[in-house]
C-alpha positions in Angstrom: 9.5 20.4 -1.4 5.9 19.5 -1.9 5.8 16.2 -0.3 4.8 15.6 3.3 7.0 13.5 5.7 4.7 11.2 8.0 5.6 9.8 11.4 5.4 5.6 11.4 2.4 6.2 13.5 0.6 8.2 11.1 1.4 5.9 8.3 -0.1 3.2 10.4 -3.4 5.4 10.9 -3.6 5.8 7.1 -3.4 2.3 6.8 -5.3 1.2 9.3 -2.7 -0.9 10.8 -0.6 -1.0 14.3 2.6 0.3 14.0 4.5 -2.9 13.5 3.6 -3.0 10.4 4.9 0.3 8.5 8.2 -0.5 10.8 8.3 -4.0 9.0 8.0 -2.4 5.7 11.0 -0.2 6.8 12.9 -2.9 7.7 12.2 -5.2 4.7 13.0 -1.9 2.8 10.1 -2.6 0.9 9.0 1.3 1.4 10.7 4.2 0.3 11.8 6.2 3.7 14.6 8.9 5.1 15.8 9.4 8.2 16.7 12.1 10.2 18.8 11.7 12.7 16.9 9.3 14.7 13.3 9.5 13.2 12.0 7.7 10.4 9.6 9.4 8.0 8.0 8.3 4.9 7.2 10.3 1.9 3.2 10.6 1.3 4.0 10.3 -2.4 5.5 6.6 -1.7 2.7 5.6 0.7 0.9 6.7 -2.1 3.0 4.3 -4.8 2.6 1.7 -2.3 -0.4 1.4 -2.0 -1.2 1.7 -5.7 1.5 -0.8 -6.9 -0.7 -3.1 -4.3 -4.4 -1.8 -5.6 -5.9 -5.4 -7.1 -8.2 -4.5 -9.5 -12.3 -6.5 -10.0 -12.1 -8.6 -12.6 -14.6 -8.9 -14.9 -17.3 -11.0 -15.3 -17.1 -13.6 -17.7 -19.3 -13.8 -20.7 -21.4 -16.9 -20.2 -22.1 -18.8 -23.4 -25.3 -20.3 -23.7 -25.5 -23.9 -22.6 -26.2 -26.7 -24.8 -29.4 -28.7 -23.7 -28.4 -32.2 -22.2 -29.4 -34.9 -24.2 
């Protein structure tokens, strides 16, 4: 076992958020978690899958065609 288990509240410290908001994803089951008896952990490795199934990328700038002179 490689992956580390974090506590709600450090999720929500990586995140930047309160710790409704992990709980939420919990609830929604819209994050992979386990429990243990009573606690709740979450993998790093699906915080991680999260967060990059989330990640919008820049788009890129357009090419701009020149304009034709008005009339």
């Amino acid at each position: 076992m490689t992956d580390r288990y974090l506590s709600v509240d450090q999720v929500a410290e990586l995140l930047g958020t309160t710790a409704r908001f992990p709980r939420r994803l919990i609830a929604e089951r819209r994050i992979t978690f386990v429990k243990v008896g009573r606690h709740v952990r979450i993998p790093e490795s699906a915080l991680a899958a999260y967060i990059e199934e989330r990640t919008v990328q820049p788009m890129r700038p357009r090419r701009s065609r020149p304009r034709k002179a008005a009339a």
